[in-house]
SERO-4910 file (N, C-alpha, C, O; in steps of 0.05 Angstrom, whole numbers):
BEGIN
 pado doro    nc1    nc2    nc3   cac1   cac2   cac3    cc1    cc2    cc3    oc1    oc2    oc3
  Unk    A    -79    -18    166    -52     -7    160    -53     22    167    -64     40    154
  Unk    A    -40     26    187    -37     58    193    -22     73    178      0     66    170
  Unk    A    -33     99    173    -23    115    155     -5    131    160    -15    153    164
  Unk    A     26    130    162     50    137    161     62    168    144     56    175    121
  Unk    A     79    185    164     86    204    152    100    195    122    108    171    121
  Unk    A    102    209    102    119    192     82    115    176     71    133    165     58
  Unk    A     98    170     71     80    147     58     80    150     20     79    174     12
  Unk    A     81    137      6     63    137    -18     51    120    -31     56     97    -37
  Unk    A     26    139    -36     -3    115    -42      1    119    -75      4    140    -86
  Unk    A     -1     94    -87      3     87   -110    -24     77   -129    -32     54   -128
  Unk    A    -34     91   -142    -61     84   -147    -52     79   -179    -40     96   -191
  Unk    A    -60     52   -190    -55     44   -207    -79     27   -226    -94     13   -213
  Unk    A    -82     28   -252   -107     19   -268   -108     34   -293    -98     56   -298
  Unk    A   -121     19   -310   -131     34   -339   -142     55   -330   -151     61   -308
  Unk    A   -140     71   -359   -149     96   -369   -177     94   -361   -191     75   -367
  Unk    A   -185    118   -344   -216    118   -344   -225     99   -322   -249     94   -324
  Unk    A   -213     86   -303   -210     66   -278   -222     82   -262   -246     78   -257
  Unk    A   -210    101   -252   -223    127   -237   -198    128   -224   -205    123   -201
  Unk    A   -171    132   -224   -147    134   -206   -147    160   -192   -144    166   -169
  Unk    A   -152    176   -219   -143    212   -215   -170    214   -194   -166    224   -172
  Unk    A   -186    208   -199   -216    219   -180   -209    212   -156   -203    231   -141
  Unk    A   -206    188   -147   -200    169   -116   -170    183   -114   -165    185    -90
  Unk    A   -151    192   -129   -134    211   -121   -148    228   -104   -154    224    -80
  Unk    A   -153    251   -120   -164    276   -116   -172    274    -89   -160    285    -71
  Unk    A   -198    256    -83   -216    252    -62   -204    244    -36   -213    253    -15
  Unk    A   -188    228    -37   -165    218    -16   -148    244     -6   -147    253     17
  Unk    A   -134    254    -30   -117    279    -27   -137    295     -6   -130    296     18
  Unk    A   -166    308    -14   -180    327      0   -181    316     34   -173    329     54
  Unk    A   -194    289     32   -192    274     56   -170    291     77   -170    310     93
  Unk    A   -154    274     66   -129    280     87   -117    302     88   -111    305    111
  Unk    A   -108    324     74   -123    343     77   -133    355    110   -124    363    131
  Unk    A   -154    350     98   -176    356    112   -176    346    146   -187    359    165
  Unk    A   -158    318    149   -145    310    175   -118    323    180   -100    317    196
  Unk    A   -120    343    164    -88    356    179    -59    340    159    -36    348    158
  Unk    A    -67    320    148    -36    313    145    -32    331    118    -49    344    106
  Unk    A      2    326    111      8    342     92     16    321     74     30    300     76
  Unk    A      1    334     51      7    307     24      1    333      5     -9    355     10
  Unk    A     14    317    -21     18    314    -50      6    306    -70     -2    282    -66
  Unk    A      0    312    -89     -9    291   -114     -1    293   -138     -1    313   -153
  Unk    A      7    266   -141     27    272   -175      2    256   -190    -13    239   -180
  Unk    A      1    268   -215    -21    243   -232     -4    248   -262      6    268   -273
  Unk    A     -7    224   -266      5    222   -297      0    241   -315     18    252   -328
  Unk    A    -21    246   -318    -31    266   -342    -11    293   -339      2    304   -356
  Unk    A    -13    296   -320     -6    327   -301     29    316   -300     38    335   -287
  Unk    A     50    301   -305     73    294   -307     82    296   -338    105    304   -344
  Unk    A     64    289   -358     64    283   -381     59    310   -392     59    309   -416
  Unk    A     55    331   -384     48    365   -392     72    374   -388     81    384   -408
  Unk    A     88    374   -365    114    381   -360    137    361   -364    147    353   -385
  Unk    A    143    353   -333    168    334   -331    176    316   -350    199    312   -356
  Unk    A    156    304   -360    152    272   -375    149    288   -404    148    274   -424
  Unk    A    147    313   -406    127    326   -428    152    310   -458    145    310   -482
  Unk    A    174    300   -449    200    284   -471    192    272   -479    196    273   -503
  Unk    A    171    249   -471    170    223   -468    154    220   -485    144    242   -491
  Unk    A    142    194   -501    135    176   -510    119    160   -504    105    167   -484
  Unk    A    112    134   -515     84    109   -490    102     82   -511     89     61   -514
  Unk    A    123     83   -520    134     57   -527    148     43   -494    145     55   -472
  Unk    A    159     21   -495    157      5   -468    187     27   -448    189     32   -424
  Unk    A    205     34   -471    234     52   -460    223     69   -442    225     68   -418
  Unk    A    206     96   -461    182    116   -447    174    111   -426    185    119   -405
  Unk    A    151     94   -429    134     85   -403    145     85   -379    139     96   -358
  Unk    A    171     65   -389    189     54   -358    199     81   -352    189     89   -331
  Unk    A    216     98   -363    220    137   -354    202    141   -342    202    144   -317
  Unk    A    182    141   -356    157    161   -338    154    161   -317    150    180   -302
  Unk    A    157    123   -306    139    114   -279    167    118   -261    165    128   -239
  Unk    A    188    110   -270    215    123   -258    215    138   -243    216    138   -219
  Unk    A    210    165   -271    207    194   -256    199    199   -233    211    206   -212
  Unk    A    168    190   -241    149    189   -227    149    183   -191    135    193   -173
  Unk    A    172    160   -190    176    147   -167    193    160   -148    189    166   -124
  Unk    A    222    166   -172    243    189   -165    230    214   -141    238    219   -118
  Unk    A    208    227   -156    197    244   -147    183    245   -113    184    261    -94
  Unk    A    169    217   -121    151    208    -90    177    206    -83    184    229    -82
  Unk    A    193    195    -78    216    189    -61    225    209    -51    241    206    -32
  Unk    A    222    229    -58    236    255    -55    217    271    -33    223    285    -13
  Unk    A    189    262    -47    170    277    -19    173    256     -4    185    264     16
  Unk    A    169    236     -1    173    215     21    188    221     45    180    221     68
  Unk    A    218    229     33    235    231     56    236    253     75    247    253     97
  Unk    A    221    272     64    206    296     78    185    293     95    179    310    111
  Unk    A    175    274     93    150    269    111    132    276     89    112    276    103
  Unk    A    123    281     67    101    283     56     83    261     42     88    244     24
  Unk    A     59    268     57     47    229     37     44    231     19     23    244     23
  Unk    A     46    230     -8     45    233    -42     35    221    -47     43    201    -37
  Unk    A     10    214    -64     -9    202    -73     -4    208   -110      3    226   -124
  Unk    A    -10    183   -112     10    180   -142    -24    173   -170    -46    163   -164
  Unk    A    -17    180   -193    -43    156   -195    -33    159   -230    -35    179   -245
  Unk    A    -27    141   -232     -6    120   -261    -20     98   -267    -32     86   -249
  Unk    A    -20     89   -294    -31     63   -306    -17     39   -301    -28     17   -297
  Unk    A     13     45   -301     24     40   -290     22      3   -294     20    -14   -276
  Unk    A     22     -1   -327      3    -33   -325     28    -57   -326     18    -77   -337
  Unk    A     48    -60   -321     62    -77   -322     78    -84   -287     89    -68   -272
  Unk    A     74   -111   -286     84   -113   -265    119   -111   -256    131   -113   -235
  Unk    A    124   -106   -275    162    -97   -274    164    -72   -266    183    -66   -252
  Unk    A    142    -49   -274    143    -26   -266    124    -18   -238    123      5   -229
  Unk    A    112    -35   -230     95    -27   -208    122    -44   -191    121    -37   -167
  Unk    A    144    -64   -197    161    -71   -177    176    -49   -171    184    -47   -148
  Unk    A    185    -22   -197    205    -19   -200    194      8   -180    210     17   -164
  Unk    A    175     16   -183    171     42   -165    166     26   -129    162     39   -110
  Unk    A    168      7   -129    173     -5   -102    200     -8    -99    206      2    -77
  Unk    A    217    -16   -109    251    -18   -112    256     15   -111    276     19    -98
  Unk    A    248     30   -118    267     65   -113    252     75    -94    263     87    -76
  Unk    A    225     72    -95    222     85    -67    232     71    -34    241     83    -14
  Unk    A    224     35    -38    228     26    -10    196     14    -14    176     29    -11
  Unk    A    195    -15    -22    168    -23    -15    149    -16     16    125    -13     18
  Unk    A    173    -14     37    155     -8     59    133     14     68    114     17     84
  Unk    A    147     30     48    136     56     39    113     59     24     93     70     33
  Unk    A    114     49     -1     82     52    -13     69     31     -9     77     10      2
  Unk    A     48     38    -17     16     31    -10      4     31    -30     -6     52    -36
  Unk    A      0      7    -49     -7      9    -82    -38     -4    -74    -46    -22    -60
  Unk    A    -49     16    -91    -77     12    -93    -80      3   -122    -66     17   -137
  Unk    A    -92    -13   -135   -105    -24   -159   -137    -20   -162   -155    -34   -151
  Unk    A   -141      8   -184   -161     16   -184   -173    -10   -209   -169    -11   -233
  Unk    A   -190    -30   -190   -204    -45   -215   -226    -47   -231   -245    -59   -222
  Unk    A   -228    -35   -258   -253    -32   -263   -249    -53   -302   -230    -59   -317
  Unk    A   -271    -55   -303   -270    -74   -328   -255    -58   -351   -254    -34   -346
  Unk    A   -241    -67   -380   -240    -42   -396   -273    -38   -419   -278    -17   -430
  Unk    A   -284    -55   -419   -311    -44   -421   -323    -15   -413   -326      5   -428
  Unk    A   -329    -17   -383   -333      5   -375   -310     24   -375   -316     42   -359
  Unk    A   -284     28   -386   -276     40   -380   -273     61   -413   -269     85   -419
  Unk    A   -276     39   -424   -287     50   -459   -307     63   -459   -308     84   -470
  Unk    A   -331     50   -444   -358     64   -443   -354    106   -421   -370    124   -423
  Unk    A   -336    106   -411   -328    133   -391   -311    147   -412   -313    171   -415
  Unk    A   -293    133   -425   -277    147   -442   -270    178   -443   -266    191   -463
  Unk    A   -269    186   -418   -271    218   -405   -253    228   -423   -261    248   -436
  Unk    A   -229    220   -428   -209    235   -451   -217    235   -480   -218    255   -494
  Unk    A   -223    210   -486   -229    202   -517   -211    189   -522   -217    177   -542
  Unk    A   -191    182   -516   -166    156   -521   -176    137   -516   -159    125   -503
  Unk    A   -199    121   -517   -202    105   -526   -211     96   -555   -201     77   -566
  Unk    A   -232    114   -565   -245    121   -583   -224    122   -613   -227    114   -636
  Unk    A   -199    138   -594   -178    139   -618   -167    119   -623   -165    110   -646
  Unk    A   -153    102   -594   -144     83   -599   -146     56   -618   -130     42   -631
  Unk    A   -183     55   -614   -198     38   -624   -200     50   -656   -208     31   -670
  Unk    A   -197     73   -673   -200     81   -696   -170     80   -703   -165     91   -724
  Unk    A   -153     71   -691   -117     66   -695   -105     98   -700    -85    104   -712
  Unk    A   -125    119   -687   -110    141   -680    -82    139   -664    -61    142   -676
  Unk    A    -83    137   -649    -65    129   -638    -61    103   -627    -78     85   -626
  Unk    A    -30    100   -616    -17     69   -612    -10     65   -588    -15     82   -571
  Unk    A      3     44   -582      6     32   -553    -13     43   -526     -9     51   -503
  Unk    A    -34     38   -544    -52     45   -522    -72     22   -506    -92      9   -512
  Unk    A    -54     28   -477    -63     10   -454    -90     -1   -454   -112     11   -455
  Unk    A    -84    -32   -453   -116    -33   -459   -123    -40   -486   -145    -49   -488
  Unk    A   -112    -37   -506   -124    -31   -529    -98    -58   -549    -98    -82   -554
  Unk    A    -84    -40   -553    -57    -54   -566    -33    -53   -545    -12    -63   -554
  Unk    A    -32    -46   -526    -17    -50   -513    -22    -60   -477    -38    -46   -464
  Unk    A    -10    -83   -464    -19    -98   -452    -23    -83   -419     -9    -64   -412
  Unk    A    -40    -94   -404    -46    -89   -383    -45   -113   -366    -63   -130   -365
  Unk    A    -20   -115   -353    -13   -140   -336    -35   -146   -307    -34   -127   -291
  Unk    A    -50   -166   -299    -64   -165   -271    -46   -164   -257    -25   -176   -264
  Unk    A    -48   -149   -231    -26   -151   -222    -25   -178   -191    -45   -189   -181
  Unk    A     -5   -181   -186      5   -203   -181      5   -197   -141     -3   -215   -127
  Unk    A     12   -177   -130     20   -162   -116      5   -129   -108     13   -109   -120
  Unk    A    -14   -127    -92    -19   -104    -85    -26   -103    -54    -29   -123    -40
  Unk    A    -28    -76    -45    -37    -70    -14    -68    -71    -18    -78    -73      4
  Unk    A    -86    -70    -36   -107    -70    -28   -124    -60    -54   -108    -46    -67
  Unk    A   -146    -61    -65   -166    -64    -85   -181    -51    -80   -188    -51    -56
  Unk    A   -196    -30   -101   -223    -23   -101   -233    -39   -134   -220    -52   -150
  Unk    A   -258    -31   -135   -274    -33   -161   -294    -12   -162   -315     -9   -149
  Unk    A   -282      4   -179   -299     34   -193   -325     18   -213   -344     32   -221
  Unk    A   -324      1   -217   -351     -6   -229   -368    -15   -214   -391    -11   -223
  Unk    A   -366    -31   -185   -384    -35   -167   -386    -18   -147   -407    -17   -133
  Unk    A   -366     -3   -142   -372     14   -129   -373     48   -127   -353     59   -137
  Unk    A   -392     64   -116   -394     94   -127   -359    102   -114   -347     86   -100
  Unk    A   -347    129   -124   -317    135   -118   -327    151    -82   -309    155    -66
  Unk    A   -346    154    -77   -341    167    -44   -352    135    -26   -359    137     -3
  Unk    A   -352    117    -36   -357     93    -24   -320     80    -26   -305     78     -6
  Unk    A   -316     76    -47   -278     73    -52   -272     89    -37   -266     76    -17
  Unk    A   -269    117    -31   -255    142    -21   -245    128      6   -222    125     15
  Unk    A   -279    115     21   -283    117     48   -271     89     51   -263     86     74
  Unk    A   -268     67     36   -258     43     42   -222     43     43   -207     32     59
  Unk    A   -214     57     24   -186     64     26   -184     78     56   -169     65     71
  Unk    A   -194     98     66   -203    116     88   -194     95    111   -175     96    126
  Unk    A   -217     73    107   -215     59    128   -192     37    131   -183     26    151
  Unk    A   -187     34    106   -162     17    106   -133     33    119   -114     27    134
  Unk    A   -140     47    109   -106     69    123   -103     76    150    -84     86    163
  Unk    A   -137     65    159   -139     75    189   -129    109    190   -109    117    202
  Unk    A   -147    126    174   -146    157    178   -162    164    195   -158    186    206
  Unk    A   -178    151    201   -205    167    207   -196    157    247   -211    166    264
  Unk    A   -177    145    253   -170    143    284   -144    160    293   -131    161    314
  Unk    A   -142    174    265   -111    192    270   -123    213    284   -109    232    292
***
């Protein structure tokens, strides 16, 4: 799949999956080939834009909205936006394909067990989750749909993130641009 001006790559998975990292790393990538891209990551939406919002199901669906609103916006510019949302319900991974233009993104499903993703617990929301600090948390008390529909799969538990980096890499066909 060749990698298109305008593009957005949609990286999607539990907390602690590795989205934001295989973000990041992708972002530098390309980059690094000259193209001009973006990166929105949830955490970093939820400080500002989203900073309203909530994690009940009304919330969530805003967020990823926003979220899409936004790629759409670099999209039509030519910029490739690289997104990386939990994004766990399949109504909302349709719905950011419905505002942007499915032809357009490129949803990646970062898959990793929630085991290991308890055991990384880089934030500590799990930890809380699991002590009923906090609620609707993905994964925990609140559901994480498989998804039904994607462009393509990694697994952060079998595989190191500059091994993922380079398989997305090769999937986008960057490395012949």
């Amino acid at each position: 799949m060749k990698l298109k001006k305008g593009t957005v790559i949609w990286f999607f998975g539990l907390s602690g999956s590795g989205k934001t990292t295989l973000a990041e790393g992708l972002h530098k990538k390309l980059l690094n080939k000259g193209f001009l891209t973006r990166r929105l990551d949830g955490d970093l939406l939820r400080k500002s834009l989203n900073a309203d919002l909530g994690f009940d199901e009304n919330d969530r669906k805003e967020n990823i909205r926003r979220a899409a609103e936004i790629s759409k916006l670099f999209s039509e510019i030519g910029v490739i936006t690289i997104c990386s949302f939990i994004t766990p319900k399949e109504d909302l991974r349709n719905l950011v394909k419905e505002i942007i233009g499915k032809e357009t993104v490129i949803d990646i499903y970062v898959n990793c067990p929630i085991e290991t993703c308890i055991r990384r617990d880089v934030k500590g929301l799990y930890k809380k989750a699991l002590n009923k600090e906090i609620s609707n948390f993905t994964g925990i008390d609140s559901v994480f749909e498989f998804p039904q529909n994607f462009s393509f799969i990694v697994n952060t538990e079998q595989e190191s993130i500059e091994h993922s980096i380079n398989t997305i890499a090769h999937f986008l066909e960057i490395d012949q641009n």
